[in-house]
C-alpha positions in Angstrom: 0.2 -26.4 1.9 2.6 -24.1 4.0 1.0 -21.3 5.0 1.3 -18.2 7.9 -1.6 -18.1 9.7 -2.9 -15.3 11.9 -4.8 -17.7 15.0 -6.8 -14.7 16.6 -6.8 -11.1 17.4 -4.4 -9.6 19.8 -4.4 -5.7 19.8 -1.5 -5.2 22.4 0.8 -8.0 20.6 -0.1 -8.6 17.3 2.9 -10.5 16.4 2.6 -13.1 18.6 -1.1 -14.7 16.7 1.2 -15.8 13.5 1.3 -19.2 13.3 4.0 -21.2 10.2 2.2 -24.3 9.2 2.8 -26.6 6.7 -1.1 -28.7 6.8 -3.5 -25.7 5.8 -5.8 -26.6 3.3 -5.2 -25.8 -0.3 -8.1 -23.5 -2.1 -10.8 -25.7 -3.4 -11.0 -24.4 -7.1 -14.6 -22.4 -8.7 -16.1 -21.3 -11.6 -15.2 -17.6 -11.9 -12.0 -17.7 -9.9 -8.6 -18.5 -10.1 -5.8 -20.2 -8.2 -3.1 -18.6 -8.2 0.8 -20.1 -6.7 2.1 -17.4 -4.7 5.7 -16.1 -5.5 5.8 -13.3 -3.4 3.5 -10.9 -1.1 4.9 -7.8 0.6 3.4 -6.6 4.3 1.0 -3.7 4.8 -0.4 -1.9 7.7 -3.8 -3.7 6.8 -2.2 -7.3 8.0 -1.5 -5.6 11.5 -4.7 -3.8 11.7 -6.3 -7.3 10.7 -4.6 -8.8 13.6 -5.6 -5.8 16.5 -8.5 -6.2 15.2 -9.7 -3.2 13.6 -12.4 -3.5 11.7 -12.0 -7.4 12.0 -14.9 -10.5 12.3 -13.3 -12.5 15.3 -15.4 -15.0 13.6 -12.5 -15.7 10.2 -10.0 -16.2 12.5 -7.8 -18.1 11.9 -7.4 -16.6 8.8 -4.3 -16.4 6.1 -3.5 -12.7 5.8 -1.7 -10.8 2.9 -3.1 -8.4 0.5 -0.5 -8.5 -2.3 0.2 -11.6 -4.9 2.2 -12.2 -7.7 3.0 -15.6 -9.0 1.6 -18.5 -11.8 -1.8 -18.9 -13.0 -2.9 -22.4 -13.6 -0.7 -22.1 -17.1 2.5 -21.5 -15.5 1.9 -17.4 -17.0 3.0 -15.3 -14.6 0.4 -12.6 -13.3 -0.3 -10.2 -10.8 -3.8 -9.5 -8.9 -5.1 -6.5 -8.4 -6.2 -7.3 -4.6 -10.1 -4.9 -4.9 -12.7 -7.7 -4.8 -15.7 -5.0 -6.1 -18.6 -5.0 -9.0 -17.7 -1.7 -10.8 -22.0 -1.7 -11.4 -22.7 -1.3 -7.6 -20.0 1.6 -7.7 -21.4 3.7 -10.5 -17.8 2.1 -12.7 -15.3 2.2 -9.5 -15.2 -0.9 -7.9 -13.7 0.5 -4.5 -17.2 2.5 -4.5 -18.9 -0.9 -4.2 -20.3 -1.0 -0.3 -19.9 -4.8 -1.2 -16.4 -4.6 -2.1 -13.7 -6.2 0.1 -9.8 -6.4 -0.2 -8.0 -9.6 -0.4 -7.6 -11.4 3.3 -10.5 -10.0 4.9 -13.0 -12.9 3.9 -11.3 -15.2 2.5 -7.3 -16.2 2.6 -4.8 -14.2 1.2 -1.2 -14.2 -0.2 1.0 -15.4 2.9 0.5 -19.4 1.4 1.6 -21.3 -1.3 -1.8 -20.5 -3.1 -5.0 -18.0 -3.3 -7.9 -18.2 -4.9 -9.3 -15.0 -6.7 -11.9 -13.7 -8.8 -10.4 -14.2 -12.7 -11.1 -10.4 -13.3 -8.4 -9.4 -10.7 -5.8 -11.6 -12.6 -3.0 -9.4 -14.6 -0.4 -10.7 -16.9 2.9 -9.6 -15.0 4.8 -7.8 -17.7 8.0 -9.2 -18.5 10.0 -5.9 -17.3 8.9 -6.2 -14.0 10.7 -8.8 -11.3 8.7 -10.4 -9.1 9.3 -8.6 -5.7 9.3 -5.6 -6.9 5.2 -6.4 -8.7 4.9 -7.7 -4.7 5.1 -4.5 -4.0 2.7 -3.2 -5.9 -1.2 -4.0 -5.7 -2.0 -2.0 -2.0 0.7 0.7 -1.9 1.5 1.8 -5.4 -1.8 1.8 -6.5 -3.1 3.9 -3.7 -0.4 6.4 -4.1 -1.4 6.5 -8.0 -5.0 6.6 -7.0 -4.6 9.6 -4.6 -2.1 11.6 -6.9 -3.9 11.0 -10.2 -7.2 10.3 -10.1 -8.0 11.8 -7.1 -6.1 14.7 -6.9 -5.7 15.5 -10.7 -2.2 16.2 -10.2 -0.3 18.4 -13.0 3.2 18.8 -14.0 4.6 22.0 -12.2 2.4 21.5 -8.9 3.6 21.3 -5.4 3.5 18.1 -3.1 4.6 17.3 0.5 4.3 14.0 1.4 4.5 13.2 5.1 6.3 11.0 7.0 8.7 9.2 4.4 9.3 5.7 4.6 6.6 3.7 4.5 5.6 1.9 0.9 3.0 4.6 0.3 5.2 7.3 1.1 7.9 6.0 -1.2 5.2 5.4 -3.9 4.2 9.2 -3.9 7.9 10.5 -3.8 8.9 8.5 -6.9 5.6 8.7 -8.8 4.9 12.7 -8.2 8.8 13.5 -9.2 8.4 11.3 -12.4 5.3 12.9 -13.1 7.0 16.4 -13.1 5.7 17.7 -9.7 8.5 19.7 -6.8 7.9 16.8 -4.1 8.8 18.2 -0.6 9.2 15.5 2.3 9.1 15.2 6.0 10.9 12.7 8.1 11.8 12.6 12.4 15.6 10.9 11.0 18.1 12.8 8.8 19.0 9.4 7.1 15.4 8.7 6.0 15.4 12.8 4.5 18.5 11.6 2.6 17.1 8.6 1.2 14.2 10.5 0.3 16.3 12.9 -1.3 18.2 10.5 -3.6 14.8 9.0 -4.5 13.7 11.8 -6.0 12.4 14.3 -3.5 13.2 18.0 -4.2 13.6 18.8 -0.3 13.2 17.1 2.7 12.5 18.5 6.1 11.7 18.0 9.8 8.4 17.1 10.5 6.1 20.6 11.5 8.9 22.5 10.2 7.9 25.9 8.1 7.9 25.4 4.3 9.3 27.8 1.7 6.2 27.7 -0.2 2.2 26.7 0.7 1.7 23.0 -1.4 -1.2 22.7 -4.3 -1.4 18.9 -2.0 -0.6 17.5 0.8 -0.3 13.2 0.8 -0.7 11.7 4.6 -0.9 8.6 5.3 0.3 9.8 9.4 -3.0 11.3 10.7 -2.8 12.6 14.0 1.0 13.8 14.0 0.9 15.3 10.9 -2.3 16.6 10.5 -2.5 19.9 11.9 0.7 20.6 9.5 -0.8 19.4 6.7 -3.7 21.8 6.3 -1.2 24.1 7.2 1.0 24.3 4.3 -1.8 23.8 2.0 -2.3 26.6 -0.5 -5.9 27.8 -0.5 -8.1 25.4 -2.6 -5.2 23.2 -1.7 -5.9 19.5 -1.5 -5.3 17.1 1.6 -5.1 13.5 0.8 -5.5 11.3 3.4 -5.3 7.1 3.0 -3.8 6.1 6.5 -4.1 6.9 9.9 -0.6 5.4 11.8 -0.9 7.7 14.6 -4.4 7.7 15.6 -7.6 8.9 13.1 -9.3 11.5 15.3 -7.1 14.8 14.8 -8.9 18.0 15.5 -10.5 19.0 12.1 -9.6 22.6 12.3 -12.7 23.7 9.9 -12.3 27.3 10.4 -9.1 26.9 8.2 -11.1 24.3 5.9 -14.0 26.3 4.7 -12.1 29.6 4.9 -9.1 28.6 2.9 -11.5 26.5 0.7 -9.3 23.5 1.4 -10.3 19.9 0.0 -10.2 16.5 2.2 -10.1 13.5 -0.2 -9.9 10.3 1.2 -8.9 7.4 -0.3 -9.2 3.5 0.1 -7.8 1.0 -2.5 -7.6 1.1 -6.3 -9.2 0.2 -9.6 -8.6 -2.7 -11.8 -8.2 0.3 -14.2 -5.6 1.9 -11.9 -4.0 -0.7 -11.5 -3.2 -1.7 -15.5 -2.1 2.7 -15.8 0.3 2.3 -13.1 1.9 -0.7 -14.6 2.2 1.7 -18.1 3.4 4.3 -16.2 5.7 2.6 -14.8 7.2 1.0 -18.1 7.1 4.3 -19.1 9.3 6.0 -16.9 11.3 3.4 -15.5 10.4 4.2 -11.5 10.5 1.0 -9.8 9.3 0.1 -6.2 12.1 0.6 -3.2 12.5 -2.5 -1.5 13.6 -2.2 2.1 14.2 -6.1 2.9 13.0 -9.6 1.8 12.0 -12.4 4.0 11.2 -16.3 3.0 8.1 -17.6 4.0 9.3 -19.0 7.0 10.6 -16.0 9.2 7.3 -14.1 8.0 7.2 -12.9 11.9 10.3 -11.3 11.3 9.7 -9.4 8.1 6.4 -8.3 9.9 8.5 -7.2 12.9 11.0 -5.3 10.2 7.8 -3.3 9.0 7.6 -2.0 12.5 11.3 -0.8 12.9 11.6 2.9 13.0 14.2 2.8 10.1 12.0 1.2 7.7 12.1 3.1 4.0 9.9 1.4 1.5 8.5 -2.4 1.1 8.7 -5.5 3.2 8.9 -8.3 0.7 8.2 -11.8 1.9 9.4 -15.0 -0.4 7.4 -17.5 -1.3 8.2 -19.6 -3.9 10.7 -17.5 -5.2 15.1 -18.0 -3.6 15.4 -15.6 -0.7 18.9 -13.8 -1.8 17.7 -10.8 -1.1 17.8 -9.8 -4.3 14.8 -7.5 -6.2 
């Protein structure tokens, strides 16, 4: 089957492992799992991490990579997989609390091939409002930003956000989920047309990154780390709450804890989503109508590309790569 396959590790050019081949060998089907045909994936910091090696068996290599599927079960249904491989049990009923669990492509192939095998309980019906590249864009991003704002956080109607850095998927997540949930969403952003976007998504204000706020925020969502951090327990409220899922700009800020314990400030970090998460955000989304910003769509085949277009300073929201689905750019 065709397939884009990451050779080895290469931390200074991680672009240059991915490999388009049309010979790699088709999941072997097994009880308790299900093949899936890929329609779509969309790319994720993870996959380039995965390639520089971070946190990375050299061993799997070559390995397919791609965290996010939607397609056709073995019936031709259309579904969606919720990409968390955990036992809610060994996580006291939150399966990213498993210390077994594992996302999709870090053991086993993932969603950049014709097919992918997964555990049954991660297949979703795909609901019939939903196109396909926009539910690609869905299963990392959109259910971390829920994850952090909702069942992290506890966010409320009426509260304060800032979400750092716009642009990336889950950025864009957090803008359009907090302002449908009834929360004043301020936004940072080096490039004025990335605060405009941000704006006519749904963002209350939008400013330069450090810049002084008009208010202190109930939460702060940063996905930056080392750039932003020293402004995001800034603005934070006392009992404000930081929430941290990404780390673009290094992970190793100063941790300033003489503002942390004296301003009684909250650090909640978050990795991945539930199953459970995962089937609220869907409702959620019918509910209110948001939908995922898509920033480009590749075919299979210039995968390298649409990996290279995640890295572009201009990117604002989701890199969706074809499958099995016409590339016309379309959502």
């Amino acid at each position: 089957m065709r397939a884009l396959v990451a050779t080895r590790i290469d931390a200074d050019h991680p672009l240059d492992v991915l490999e388009l081949t049309t010979d790699w060998p088709a999941p072997e089907p097994r009880p308790g799992w299900a093949v899936i045909r890929v329609a779509a994936t969309s790319v994720n910091p993870h996959d380039l991490w995965s390639m520089r090696g971070v946190g990375t068996d050299p061993a799997l290599f070559p390995i397919v990579l791609g965290c996010d599927v939607v397609g056709w079960d073995a019936g031709g249904e259309p579904v969606i997989v919720h990409p968390v491989f955990g036992d809610p049990d060994r996580g006291g009923g939150d399966e990213t609390l498993d210390p077994e669990r594992t996302l999709l492509s870090e053991l086993c192939d993932g969603a950049l091939a014709e097919q992918v095998i997964v555990p049954e309980r991660s297949v979703l019906p795909l609901p019939p409002w939903l196109g396909m590249r926009e539910a690609a864009c869905l299963p990392v991003a959109w259910t971390t930003a829920y994850r952090m704002l909702f069942t992290r956080a506890r966010a409320r109607p009426g509260q304060t956000v800032l979400v750092q850095g716009a642009g990336g998927g889950v950025a864009t997540a957090a803008i359009s989920l907090a302002r449908a949930a009834g929360l004043y969403v301020y936004v940072t952003s080096r490039s004025s047309q990335k605060r405009s976007k941000a704006l006519d998504l749904g963002a209350h204000e939008a400013i330069e990154p450090g810049a002084r706020l008009p208010e202190q925020v109930d939460l702060v969502v940063d996905t930056v780390g080392e750039a932003t951090w020293e402004h995001s327990l800034r603005v934070l409220r006392p009992g404000g709450q930081l929430l941290t899922s990404g780390a673009t700009t290094g992970g190793a800020p100063s941790a300033d804890l003489q503002r942390v314990f004296y301003r009684q400030l909250s650090i909640i970090g978050v990795t991945g989503s539930t199953r459970s998460e995962m089937i609220h955000l869907l409702r959620f989304l019918q509910a209110t109508g948001v939908r995922p910003v898509i920033d480009s769509v590749f075919p299979l085949g210039s995968a390298r590309d649409a990996f290279a277009r995640s890295l572009e300073a201009d990117l604002f929201g989701k890199v969706v790569v074809d499958v099995a689905l016409p590339s016309d750019g379309a959502p």
